[in-house]
C-alpha positions as CSV (number, residue, x, y, z in Angstrom):
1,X,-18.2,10.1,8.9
2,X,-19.1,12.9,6.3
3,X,-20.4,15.8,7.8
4,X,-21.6,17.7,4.8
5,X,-23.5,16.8,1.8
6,X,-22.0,14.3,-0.7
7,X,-23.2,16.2,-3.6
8,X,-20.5,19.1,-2.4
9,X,-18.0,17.3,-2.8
10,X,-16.1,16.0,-5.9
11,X,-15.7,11.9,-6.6
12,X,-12.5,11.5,-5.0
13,X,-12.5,12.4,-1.6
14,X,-16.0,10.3,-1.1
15,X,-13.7,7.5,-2.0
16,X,-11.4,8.5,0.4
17,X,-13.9,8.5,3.4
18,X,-15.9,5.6,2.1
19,X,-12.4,3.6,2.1
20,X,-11.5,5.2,5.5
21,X,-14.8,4.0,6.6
22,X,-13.6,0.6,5.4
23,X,-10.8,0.1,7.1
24,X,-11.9,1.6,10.5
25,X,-14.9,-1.3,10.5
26,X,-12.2,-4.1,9.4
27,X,-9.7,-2.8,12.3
28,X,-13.0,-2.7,14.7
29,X,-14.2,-6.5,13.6
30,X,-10.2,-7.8,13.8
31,X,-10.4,-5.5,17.7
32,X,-13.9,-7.5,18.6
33,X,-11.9,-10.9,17.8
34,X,-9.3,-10.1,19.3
35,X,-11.0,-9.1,22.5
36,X,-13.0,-12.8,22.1
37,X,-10.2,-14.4,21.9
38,X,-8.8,-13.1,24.6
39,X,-11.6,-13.9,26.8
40,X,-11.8,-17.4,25.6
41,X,-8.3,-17.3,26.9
42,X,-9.5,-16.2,30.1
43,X,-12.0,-18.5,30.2
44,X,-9.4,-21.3,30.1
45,X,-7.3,-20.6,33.0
């Protein structure tokens, strides 16, 4: 989430957020299988 222009800011810290950015998604997708699993679980009993 950058809030101001790229072209402000120097290289690193756009690879800072762009990595943050990353990892939030990945932790989101591994939270959305998690959540299917876990309702496949449910689904079981």
């Amino acid at each position: 989430d950058i809030s101001y222009p790229v072209s402000q800011l120097p290289g690193l810290p756009v690879k800072i957020q762009v990595t943050n950015c990353r990892l939030r998604v990945t932790s989101l997708k591994k939270a959305l299988t998690v959540n299917r699993n876990l309702k496949t679980e449910n689904e079981k009993l």
